[in-house]
N, C-alpha and C positions, 0 to 999 in steps of 0.2 A: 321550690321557691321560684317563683319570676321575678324578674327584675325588668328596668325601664332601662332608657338611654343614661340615666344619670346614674347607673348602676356601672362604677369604670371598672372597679376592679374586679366586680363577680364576672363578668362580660370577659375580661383581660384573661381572667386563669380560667375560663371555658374557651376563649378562642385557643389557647395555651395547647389546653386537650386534644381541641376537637383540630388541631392542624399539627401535628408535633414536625418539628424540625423544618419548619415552614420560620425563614425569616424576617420578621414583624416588620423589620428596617426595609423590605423589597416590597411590602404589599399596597398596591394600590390602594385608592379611596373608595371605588367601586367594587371593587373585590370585598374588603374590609366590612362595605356597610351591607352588603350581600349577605356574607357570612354570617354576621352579627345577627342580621332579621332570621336567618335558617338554622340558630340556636334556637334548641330545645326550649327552653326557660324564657326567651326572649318572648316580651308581650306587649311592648311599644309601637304607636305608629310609625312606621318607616321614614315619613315625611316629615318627623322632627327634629331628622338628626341635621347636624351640619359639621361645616369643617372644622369649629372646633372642637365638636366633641369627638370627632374622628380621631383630631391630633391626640388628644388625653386619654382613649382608649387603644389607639398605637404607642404610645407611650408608653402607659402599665403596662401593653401586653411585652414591649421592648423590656420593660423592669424585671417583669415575671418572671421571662427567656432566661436571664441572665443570674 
């Protein structure tokens, strides 16, 4: 399955995965949207993301962690 940027929570429990024990709360914007585009599944243009959807996918992945 691929998903887009509006994809929060499949995004959230694969960045979950692919960084374990990485805490969501410390990670940068630039690190985050890094990561995000160098998931497997990810199949969105990079240049659409912005900082809200940054915030709602540190978010869920903050949810996930927890």
């Amino acid at each position: 399955m691929t998903y887009q940027w509006t994809d929060i929570t499949a995004i959230a429990e694969d960045l979950l995965e692919a960084h374990p024990g990485v805490d969501p709360q410390m990670v940068r914007f630039t690190d985050l949207h890094r990561w995000i585009c160098e998931l497997p599944d990810f199949q969105d243009d990079p240049k659409r993301s912005n900082e809200k959807i940054l915030e709602a996918i540190q978010a869920a992945w903050i949810a996930e962690a927890t």
